[in-house]
Phi, psi and omega in degrees: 000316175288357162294333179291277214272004169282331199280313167227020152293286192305325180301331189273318240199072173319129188303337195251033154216065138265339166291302136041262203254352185260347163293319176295329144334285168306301178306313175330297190302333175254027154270304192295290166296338179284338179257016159281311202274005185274312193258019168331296222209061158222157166333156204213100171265150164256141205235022181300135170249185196272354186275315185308309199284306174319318169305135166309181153247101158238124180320312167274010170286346171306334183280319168353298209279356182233003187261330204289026213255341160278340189305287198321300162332291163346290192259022163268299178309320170297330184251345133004260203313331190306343188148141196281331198263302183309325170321275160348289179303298209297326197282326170284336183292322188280293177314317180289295151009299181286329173320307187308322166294342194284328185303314156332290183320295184303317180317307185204085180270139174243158183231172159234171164264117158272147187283194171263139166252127176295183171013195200211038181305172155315295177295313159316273200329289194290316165315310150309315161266009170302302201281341159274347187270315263200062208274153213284079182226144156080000169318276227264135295337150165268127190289321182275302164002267179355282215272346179282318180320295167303339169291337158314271182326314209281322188247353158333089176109336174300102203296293168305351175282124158292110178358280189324297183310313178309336224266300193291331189294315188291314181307304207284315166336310162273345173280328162328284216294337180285338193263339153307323173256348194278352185262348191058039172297332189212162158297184172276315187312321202282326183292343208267326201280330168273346170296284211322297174297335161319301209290319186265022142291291181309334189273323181295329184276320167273339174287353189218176180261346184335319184309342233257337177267346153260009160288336182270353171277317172321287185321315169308303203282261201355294188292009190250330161273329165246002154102157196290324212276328195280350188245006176091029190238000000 
């Protein structure tokens, strides 16, 4: 078998982020859902301005806010692949991020009011089931900001990555985060906040050695699944 995902795996998906990149994944998810149930049956603040009550609602920005869920993928992978220390560092920045959110979350749960959605477009239709699959929790930082950022971020400067893509990744990265309010999913507060913890997570993580003790756990659990030789150890 480790011969099997070395042979065809690893050439797409390096074995020594796969674990990784399936941790960062697994952490979203119990960071995201653990502080909903934590904050189940506690206050909610809501932090809507007057800038927020201004923004239109346009509907069909919901496909933005639900295709960026191939971004990531996407582009995790890419900076996956980009190298083990850039890997490593980008893996400690995303995981330490969510920590910050979660002390948010817990900290200060926030909610919003949605408006009624009208009609019965494509964008209508799917922003409805947004709001039913999705409940107004969990805002302040915003986690789809964040993580579109970091898909940014993550390949900034990378000379292997092709211009064009970086270009689109920064584009698309920002379309996220615009579809967070045109869907009315978030505060304004929320995009700079999840922008704001990507850049100093990232900055901390290439700036330090910190990084170095969760690469030896990874490194660890990794040889131990794919064997020392199949992850380059």
């Amino acid at each position: 078998m480790r011969e099997f995902l070395k042979k065809n795996l690893d050439p797409m998906i390096p074995l020594y982020s796969v674990i990784p990149l399936i941790t960062c994944f697994a952490f979203n998810t119990l960071v995201y859902y653990g502080a909903m149930s934590i904050n189940s049956n506690r206050y909610h603040y809501d932090f809507t301005t007057n800038f927020d009550r201004s923004v239109p609602i346009i509907p069909i920005f919901v496909i933005i806010y639900f295709i960026c869920y191939g971004f990531w993928a996407i582009n995790y992978i890419i900076i996956g692949r980009i190298g083990r220390e850039h890997c490593m560092r980008f893996v400690f920045a995303d995981i330490s991020s969510r920590c910050i959110c979660l002390i948010f979350f817990i900290l200060i749960p926030t909610t919003n009011i949605r408006p009624e959605i009208l009609g019965n477009g494509i964008g209508e239709q799917l922003l409805r089931h947004l709001y039913s699959i999705d409940h107004p929790e969990n805002l302040f930082p915003s986690i789809h900001c964040l993580v579109s950022w970091f898909c940014y971020i993550g390949i900034r400067g990378q000379k292997q990555v092709p211009r064009w893509y970086r270009a689109f990744s920064c584009v698309f990265a920002l379309a996220v985060c615009l579809s967070t309010q045109l869907t009315k999913q978030h505060y304004i507060i929320d995009v700079f906040g999840g922008i704001l913890i990507a850049e100093l997570t990232y900055y901390i993580a290439h700036h330090s050695e910190w990084y170095r003790g969760v690469e030896k756990i990874f490194n660890k659990i990794s040889a131990l699944v794919f064997g020392k030789n199949n992850i380059g150890l």
